[in-house]
C-alpha positions in Angstrom: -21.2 23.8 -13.4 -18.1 22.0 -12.2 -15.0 23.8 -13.7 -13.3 21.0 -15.9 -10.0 19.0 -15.0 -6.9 21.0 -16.0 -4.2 20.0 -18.5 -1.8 19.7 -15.3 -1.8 16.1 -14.1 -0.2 17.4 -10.7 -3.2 20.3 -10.4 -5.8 17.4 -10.7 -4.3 15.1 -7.9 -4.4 17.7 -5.6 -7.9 18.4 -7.1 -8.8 14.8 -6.3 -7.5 14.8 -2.7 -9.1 17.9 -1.8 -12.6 17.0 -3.5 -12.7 13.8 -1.8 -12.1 14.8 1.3 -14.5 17.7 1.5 -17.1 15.3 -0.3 -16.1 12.1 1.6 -15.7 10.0 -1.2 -14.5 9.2 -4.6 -15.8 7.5 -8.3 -15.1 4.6 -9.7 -16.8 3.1 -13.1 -18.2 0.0 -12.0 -19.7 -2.3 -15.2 -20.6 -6.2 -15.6 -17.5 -7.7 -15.4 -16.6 -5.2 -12.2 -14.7 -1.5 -11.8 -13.3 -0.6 -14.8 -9.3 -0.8 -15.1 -6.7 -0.4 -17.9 -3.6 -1.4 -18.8 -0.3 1.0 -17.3 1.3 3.3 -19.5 4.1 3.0 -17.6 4.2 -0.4 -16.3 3.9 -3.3 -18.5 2.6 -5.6 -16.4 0.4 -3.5 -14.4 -3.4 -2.4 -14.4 -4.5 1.2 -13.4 -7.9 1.8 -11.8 -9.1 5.2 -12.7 -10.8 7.3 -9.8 -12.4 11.0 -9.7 -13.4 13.1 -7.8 -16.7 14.1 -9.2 -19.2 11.9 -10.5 -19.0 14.2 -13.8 -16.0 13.7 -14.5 -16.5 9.7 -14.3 -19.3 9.8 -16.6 -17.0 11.4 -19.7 -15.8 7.5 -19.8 -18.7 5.8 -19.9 -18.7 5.2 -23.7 -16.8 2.7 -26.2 -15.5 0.3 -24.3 -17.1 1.2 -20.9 -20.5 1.8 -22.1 -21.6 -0.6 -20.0 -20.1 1.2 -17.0 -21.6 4.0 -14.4 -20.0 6.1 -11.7 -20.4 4.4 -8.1 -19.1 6.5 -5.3 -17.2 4.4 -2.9 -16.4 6.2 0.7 -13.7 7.5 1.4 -12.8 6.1 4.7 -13.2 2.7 2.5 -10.5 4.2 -0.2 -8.1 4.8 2.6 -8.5 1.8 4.6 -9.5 -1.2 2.2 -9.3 0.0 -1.2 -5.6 1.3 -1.3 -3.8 -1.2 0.7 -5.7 -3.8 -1.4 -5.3 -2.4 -4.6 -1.3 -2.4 -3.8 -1.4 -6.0 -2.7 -3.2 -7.0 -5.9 -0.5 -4.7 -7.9 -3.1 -2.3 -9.0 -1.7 1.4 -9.9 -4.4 3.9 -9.2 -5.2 6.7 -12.3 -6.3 10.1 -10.4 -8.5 12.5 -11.9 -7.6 11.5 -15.8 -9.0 14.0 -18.3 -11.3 13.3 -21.4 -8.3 11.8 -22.9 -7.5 9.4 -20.0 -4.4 11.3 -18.9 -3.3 11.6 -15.9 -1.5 10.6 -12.6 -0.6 6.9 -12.2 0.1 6.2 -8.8 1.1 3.6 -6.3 -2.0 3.3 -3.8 0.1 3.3 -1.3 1.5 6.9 -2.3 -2.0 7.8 -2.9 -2.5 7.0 0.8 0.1 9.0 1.8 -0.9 11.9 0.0 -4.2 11.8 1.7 -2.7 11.2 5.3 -0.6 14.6 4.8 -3.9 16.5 4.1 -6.0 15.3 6.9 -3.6 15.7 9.6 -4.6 18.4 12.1 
């Protein structure tokens, strides 16, 4: 059994980075109309796109309003190289590793990137 995300949105980012890289890839919800995505708690005018790190932990969400959804892993090489720097030319904020509640880290994909860039250097 995977031990659950914590209450500390800091503790699941560096959950998330970790996990992805030793798994070599991350979850999305992907539905009918596309991935799933949600409005910013902090940005008006932006969207997040929630990621995890287990396919578990995706699955949680896949109920109300994402019924309709399931976890698709997307690679990580993908994330880093496609995914993020698209994702910040299109605006999108990425959610990382958001609890039952759907709280968590908001970040700028770009930070995300960074993040991961710090961990896999040699």
């Amino acid at each position: 059994m995977t031990e659950p995300l914590s209450d500390d949105t800091s503790e699941n980012l560096d959950r998330f980075i970790i996990e992805a890289i030793a798994q070599g890839c991350v979850w999305g919800l992907e539905g009918p109309e596309g991935w799933a995505l949600c409005a910013s708690e902090k940005y008006e005018e932006s969207d997040v796109m929630p990621l995890w790190s287990q396919q578990e932990f995706a699955e949680v969400h896949c109920l109300d309003d994402w019924q309709d959804y399931k976890p698709v892993a997307i690679d990580l090489e993908e994330l880093l190289e496609d995914w993020l720097p698209g994702m910040h030319e299109d605006l999108l904020l990425v959610g990382v590793n958001w609890n039952k509640e759907l709280e968590g880290e908001e970040m700028e994909p770009l930070d995300l990137l960074e993040e991961f860039e710090q961990e896999l250097q040699p």
